[in-house]
DODO-434850 format. One record per residue: x, y, z of N, C-alpha, C in turn. Coordinates in Angstrom, 2 decimals. Each point is the difference from the previous one (the first is absolute). Layout:
REM residues N
+---------+---------+---------+---------+---------+---------+---------+---------+---------+
|     n_X |     n_Y |     n_Z |    ca_X |    ca_Y |    ca_Z |     c_X |     c_Y |     c_Z |
+---------+---------+---------+---------+---------+---------+---------+---------+---------+
|       X |       Y |       Z |       X |       Y |       Z |       X |       Y |       Z |
...
+---------+---------+---------+---------+---------+---------+---------+---------+---------+
//
This chain:
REM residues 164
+---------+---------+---------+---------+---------+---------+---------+---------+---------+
|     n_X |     n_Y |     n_Z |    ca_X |    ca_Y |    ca_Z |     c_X |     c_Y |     c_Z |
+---------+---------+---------+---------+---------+---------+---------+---------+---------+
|  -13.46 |   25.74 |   16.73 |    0.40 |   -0.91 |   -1.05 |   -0.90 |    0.22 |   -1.21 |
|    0.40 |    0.39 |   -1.46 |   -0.39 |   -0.27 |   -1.07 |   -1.04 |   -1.09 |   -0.34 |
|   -0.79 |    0.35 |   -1.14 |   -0.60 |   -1.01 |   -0.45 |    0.85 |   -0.83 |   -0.43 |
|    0.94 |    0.47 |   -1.28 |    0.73 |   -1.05 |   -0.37 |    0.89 |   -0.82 |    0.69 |
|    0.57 |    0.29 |    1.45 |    0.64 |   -0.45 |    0.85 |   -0.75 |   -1.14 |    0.32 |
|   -1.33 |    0.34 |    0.43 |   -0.65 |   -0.80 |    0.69 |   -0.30 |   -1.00 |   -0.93 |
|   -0.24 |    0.03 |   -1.35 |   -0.28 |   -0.78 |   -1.23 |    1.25 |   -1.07 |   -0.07 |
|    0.86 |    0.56 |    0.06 |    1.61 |   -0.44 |   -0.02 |    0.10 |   -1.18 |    1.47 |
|   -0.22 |    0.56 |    1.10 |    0.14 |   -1.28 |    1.21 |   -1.45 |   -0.71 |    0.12 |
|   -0.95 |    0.41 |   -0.66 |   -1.07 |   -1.31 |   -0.38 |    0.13 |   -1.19 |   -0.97 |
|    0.87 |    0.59 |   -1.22 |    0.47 |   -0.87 |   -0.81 |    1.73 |   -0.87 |    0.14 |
|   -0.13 |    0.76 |    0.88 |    1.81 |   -1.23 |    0.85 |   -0.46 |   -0.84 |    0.80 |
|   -1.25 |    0.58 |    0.72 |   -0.69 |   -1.36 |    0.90 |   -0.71 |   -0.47 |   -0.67 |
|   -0.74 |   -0.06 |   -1.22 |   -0.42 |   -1.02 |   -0.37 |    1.02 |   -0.86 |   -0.65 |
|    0.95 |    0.42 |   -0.56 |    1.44 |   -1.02 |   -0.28 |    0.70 |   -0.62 |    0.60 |
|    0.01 |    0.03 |    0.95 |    0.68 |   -0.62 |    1.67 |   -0.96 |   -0.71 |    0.46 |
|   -1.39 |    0.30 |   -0.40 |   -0.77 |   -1.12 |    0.90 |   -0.29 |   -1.11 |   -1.22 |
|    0.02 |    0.82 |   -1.30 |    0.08 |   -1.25 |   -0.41 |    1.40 |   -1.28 |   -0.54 |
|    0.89 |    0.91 |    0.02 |    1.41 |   -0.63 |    0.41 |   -0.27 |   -1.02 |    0.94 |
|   -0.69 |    0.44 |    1.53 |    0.00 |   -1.13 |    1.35 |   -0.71 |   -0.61 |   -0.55 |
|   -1.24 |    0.07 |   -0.73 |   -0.94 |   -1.25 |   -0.04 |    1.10 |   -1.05 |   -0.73 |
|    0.87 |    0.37 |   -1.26 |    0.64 |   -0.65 |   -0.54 |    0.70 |   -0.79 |    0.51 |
|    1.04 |    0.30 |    1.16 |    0.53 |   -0.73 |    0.73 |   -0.59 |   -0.60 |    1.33 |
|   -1.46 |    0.21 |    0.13 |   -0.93 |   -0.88 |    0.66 |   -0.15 |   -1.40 |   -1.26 |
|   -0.31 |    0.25 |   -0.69 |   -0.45 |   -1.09 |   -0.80 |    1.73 |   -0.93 |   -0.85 |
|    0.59 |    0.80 |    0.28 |    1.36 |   -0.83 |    0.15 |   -0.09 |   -1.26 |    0.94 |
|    0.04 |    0.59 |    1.24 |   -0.28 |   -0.53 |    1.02 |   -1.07 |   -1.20 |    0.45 |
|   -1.28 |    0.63 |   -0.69 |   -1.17 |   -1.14 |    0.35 |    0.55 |   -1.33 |   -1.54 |
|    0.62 |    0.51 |   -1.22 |    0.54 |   -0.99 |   -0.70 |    1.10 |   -0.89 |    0.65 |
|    0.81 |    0.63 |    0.60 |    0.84 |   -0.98 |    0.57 |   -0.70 |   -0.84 |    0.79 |
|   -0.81 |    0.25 |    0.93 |   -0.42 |   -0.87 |    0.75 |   -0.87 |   -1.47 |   -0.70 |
|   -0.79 |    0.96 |   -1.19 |   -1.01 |   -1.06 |   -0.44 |    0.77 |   -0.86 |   -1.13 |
|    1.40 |    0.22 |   -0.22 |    0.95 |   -0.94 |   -1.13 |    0.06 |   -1.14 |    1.32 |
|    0.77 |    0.59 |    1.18 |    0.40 |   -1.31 |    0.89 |   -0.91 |   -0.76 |    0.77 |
|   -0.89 |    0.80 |   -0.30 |   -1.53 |   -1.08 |    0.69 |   -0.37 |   -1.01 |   -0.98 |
|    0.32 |    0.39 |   -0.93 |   -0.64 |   -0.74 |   -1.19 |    1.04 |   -0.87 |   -0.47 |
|    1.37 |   -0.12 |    0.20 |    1.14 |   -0.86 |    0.38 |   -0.09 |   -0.54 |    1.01 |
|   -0.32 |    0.22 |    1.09 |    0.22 |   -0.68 |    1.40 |   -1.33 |   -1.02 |   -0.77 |
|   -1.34 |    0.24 |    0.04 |   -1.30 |   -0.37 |   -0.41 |    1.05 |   -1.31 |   -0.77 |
|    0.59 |    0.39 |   -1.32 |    0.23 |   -1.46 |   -0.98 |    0.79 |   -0.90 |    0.79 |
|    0.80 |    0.11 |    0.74 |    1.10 |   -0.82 |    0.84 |   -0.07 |   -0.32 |    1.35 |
|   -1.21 |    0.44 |    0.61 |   -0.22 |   -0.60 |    1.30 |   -1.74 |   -1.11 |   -0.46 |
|   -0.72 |    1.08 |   -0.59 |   -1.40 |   -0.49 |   -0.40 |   -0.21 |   -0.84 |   -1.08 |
|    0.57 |    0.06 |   -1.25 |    0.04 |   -0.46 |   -0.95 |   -1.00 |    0.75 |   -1.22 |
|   -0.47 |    0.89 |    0.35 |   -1.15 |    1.28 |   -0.09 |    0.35 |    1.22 |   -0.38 |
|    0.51 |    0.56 |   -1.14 |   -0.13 |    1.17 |    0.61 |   -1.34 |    0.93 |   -0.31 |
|    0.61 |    1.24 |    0.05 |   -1.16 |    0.71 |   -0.22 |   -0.60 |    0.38 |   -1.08 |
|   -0.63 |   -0.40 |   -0.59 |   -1.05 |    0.54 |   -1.34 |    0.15 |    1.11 |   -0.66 |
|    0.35 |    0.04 |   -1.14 |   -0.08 |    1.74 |   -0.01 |    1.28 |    0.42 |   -0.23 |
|    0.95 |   -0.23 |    1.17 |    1.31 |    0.91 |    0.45 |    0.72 |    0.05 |   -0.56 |
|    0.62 |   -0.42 |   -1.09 |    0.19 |    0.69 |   -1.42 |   -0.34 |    1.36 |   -0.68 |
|   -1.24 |   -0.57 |   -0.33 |   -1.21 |    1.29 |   -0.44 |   -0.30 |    1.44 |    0.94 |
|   -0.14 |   -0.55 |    1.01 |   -0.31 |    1.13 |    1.45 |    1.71 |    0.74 |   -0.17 |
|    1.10 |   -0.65 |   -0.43 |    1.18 |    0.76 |    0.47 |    0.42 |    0.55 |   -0.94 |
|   -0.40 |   -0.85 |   -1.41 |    0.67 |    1.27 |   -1.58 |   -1.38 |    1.26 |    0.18 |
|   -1.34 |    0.02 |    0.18 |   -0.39 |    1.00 |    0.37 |    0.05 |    1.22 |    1.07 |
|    0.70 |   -0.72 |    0.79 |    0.19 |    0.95 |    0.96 |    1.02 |    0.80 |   -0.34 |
|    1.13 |   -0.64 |   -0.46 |    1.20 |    1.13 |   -0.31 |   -0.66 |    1.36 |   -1.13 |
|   -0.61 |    0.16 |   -0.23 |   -0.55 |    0.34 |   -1.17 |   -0.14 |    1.70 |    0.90 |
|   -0.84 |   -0.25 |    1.11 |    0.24 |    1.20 |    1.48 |    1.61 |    0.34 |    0.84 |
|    1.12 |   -0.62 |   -0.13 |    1.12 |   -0.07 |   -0.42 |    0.46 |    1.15 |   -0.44 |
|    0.48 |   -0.03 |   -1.24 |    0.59 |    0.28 |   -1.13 |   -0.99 |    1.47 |   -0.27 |
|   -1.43 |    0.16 |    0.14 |   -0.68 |    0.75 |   -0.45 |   -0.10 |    1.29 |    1.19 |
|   -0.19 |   -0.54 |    0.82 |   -0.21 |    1.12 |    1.36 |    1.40 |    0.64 |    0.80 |
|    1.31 |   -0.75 |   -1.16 |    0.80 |    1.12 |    0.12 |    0.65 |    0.67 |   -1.04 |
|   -0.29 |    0.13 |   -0.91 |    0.28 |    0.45 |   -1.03 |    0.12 |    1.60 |    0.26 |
|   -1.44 |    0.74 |    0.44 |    0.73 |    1.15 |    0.30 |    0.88 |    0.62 |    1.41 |
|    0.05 |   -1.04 |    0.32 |    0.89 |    0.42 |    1.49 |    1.56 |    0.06 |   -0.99 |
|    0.47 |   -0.80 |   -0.73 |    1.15 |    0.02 |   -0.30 |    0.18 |    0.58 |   -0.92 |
|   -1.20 |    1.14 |   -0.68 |   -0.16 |    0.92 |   -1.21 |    0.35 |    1.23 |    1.08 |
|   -0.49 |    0.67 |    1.27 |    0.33 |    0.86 |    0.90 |    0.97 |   -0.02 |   -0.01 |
|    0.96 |   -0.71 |    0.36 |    0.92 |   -0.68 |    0.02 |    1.32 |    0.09 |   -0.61 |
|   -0.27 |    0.26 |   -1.44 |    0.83 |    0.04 |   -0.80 |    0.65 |   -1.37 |   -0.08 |
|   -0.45 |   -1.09 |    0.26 |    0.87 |   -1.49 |    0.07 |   -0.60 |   -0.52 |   -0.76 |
|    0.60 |   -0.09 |   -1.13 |   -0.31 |   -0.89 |   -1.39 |    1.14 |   -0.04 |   -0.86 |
|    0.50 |   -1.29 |   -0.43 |    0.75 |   -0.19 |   -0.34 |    0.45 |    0.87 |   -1.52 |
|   -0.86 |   -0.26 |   -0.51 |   -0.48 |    0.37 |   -1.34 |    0.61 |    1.72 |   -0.24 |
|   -0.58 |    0.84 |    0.92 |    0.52 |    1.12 |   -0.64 |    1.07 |    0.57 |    0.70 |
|    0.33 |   -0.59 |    1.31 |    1.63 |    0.14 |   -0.03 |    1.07 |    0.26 |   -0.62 |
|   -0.08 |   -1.55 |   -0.91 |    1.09 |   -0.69 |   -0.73 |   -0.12 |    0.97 |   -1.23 |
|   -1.33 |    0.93 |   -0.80 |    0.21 |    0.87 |   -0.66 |    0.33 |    1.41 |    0.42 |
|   -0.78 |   -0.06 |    0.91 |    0.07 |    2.03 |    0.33 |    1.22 |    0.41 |    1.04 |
|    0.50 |   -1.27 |    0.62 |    1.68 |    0.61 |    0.96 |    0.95 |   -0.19 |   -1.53 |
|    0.15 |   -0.68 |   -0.70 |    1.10 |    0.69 |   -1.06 |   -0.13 |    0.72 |   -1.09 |
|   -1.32 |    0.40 |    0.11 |   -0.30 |    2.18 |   -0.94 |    0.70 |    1.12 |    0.66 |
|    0.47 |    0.67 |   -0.76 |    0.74 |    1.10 |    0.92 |   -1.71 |    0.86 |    0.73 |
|    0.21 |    0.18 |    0.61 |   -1.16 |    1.00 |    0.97 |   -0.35 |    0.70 |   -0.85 |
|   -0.25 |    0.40 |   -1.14 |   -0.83 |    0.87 |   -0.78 |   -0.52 |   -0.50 |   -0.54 |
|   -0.02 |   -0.87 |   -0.33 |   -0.72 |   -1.16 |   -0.95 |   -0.88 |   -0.54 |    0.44 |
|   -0.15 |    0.17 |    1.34 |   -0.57 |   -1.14 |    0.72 |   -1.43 |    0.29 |    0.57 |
|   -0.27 |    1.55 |   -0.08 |   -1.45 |    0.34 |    0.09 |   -0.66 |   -0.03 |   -0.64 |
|    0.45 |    0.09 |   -1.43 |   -1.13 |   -0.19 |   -0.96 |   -0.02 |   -1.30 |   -0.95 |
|    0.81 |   -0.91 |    0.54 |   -0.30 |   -1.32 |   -0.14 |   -0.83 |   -0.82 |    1.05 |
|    0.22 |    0.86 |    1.53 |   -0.94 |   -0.73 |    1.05 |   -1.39 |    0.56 |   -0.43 |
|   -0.06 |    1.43 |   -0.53 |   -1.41 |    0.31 |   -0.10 |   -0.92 |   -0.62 |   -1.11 |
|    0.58 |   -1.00 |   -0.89 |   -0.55 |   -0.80 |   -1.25 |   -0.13 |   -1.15 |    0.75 |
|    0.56 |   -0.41 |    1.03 |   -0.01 |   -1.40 |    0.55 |   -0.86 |    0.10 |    0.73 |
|   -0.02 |    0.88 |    0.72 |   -1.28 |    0.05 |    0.84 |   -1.76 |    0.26 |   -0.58 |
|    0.24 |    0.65 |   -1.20 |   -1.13 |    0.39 |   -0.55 |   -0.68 |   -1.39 |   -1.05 |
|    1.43 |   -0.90 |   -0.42 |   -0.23 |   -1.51 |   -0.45 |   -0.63 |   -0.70 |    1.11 |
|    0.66 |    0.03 |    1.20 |   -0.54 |   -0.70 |    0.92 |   -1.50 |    0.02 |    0.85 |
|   -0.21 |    1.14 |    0.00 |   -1.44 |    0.60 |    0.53 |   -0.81 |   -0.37 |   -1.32 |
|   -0.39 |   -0.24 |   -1.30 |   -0.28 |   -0.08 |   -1.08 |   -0.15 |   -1.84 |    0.18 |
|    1.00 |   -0.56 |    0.31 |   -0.08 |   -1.53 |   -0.06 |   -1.00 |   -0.05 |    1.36 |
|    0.46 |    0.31 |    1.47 |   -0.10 |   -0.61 |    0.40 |   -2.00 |    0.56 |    0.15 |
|   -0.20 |    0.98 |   -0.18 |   -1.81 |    0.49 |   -0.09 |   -0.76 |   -1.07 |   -1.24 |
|    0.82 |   -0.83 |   -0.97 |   -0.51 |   -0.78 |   -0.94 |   -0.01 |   -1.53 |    0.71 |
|    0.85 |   -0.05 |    1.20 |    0.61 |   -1.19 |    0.45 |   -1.33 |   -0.04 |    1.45 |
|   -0.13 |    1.66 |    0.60 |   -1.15 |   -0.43 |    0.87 |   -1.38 |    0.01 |   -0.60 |
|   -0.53 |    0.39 |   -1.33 |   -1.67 |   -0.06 |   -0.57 |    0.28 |   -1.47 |   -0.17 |
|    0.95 |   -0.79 |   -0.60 |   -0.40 |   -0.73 |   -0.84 |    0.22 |   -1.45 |    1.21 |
|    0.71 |    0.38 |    0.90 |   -0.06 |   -1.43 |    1.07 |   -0.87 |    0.56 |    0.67 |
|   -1.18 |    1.11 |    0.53 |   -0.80 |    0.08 |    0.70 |   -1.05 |   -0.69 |   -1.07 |
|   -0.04 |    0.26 |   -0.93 |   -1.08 |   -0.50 |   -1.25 |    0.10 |   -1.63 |    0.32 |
|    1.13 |   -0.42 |   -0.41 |    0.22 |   -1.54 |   -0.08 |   -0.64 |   -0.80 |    1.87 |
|    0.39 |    1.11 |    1.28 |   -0.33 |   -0.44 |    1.37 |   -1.58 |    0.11 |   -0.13 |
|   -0.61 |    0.39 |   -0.50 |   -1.41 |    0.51 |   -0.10 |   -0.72 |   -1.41 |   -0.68 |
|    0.96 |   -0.28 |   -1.62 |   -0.89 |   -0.95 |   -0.29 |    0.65 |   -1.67 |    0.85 |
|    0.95 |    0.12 |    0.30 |    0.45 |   -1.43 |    0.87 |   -1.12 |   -0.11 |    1.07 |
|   -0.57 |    1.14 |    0.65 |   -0.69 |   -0.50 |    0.66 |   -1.35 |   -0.33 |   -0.47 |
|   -0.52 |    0.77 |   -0.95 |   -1.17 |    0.15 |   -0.08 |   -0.24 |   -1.82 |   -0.86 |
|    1.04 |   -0.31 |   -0.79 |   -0.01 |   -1.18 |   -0.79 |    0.42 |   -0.76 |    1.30 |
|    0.90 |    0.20 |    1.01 |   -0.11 |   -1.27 |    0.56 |    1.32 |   -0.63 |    0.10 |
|    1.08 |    0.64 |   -0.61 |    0.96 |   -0.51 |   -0.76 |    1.06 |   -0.53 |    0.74 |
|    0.29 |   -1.37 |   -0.26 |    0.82 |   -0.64 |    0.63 |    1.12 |   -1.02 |   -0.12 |
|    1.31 |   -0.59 |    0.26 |    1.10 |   -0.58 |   -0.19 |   -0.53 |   -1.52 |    0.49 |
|    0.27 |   -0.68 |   -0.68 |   -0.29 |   -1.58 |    0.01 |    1.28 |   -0.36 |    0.64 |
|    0.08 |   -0.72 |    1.39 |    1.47 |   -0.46 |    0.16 |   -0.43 |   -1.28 |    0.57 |
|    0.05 |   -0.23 |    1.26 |   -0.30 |   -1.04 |    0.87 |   -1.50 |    0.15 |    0.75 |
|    0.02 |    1.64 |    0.05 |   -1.73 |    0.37 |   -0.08 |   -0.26 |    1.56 |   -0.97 |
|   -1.23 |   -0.25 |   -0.27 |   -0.51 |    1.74 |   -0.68 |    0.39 |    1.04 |    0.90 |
|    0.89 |    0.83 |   -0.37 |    0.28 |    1.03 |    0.63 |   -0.53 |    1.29 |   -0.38 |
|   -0.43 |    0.88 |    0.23 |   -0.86 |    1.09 |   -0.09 |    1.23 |    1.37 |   -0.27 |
|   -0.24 |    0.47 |   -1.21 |    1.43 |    1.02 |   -0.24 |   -0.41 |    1.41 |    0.32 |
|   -1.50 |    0.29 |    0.01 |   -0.26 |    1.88 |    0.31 |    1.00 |    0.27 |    1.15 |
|   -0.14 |   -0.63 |    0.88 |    0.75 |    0.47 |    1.35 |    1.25 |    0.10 |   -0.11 |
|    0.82 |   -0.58 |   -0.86 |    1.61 |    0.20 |   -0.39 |    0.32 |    1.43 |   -0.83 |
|   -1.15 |   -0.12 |   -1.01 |    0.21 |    0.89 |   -1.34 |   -0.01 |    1.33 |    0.78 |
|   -0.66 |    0.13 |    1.06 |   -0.87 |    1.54 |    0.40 |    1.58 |    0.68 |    0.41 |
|    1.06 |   -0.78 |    0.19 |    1.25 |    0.39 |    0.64 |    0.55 |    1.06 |   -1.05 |
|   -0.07 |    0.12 |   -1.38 |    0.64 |    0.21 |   -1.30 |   -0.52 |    1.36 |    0.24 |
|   -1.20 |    0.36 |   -0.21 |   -0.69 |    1.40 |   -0.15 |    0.10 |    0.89 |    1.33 |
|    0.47 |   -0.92 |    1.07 |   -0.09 |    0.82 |    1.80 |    1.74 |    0.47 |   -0.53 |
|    0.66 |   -1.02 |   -0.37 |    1.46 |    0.25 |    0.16 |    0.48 |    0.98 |   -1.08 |
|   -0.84 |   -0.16 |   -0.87 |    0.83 |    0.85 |   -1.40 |   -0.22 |    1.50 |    0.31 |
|   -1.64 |    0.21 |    0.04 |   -0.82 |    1.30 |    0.54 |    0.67 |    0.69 |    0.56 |
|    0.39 |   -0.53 |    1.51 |    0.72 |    0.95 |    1.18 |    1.60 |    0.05 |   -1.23 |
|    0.49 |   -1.15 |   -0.46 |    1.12 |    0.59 |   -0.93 |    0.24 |    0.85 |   -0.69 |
|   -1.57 |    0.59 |   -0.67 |    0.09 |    0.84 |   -1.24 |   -0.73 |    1.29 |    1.00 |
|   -0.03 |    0.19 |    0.89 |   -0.12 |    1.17 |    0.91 |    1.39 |    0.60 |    0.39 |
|    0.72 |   -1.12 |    0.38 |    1.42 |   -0.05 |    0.45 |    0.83 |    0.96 |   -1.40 |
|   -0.14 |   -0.68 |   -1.15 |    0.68 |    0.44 |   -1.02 |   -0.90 |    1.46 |   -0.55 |
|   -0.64 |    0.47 |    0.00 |   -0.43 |    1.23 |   -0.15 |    0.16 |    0.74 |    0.66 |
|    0.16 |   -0.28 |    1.91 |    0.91 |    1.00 |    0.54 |    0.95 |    0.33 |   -0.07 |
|    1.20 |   -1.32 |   -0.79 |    1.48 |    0.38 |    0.00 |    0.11 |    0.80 |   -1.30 |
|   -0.89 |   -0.12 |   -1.08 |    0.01 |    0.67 |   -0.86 |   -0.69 |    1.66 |    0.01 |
|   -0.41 |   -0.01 |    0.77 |   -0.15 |    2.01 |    0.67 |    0.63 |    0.16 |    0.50 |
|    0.92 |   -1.00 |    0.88 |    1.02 |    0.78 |    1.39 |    1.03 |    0.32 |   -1.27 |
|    0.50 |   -1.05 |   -1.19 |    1.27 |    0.47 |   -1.08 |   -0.62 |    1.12 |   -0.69 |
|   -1.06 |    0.22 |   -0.23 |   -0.30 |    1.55 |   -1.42 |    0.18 |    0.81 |    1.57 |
|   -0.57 |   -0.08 |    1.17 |    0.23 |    1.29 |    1.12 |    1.55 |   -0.07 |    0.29 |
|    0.88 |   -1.34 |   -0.40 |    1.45 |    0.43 |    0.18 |    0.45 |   -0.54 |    1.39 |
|   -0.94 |   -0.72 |    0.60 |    0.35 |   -0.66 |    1.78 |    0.48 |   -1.38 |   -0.38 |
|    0.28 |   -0.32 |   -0.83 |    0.52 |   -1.34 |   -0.84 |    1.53 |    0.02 |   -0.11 |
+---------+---------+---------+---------+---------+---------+---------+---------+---------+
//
């Protein structure tokens, strides 16, 4: 097996595992919405926080699959443009999209690893029902985008090599 092979099924498992964590934390949200419902209507109590604890959490969601569904090709977005280009058109409009996209998203991981760096270092936190602590949410943005903009620089060599 190739280096790049091997580069290639290191970076699908890290997208799949972080896909599962995603739908682990699906999971541990569902539970902690109806605990925290059961909590208001049996206890009169609920849980502190669980608001706050659950808009941060999705945040690992939304972020840790982003490039599973960039592998993927499942995005709505360039579907709906690039299936009605006639096929010639369509490589060297994917190869500007991709080269926009790797461009955003390397500005999208310095600058939320920058922002996770100072949330923690300041401390930084959401006022709800208690202080909630945001480094640990934010760190999701720069893990999820990163492996994204790895994702999109491979699809953009596999189209100039023509495996696209």
């Amino acid at each position: 097996m190739g280096r790049v092979t091997k580069f290639l099924n290191y970076l699908a498992k890290a997208e799949d595992g972080l896909t599962l964590a995603a739908a682990g934390i699906i999971g541990f949200m569902m539970v902690f919405t109806v605990t925290d419902v059961i909590m208001l209507q049996v206890v009169r109590s609920p849980i502190r926080g669980a608001s706050e604890y659950s808009a941060l959490t999705f945040v690992f969601v939304v972020m840790f699959a982003v490039s599973f569904s960039q592998r993927r090709w499942e995005h709505l977005s360039m579907g709906i443009l690039l299936d009605r280009l006639p096929p010639r058109s369509r490589r060297p409009i994917l190869g500007v999209l991709l080269s926009l996209g790797i461009f955003i998203c390397i500005m999208l991981t310095w600058s939320s690893f920058n922002q996770t760096v100072w949330a923690y270092v300041e401390g930084d936190t959401i006022v709800g029902a208690i202080p909630v602590k945001t480094w640990w949410s934010r760190m999701a943005i720069p893990i999820g985008i990163g492996i994204a903009t790895v994702r999109l620089t491979v699809q953009l060599i596999q189209l100039v090599r023509g495996e696209v």
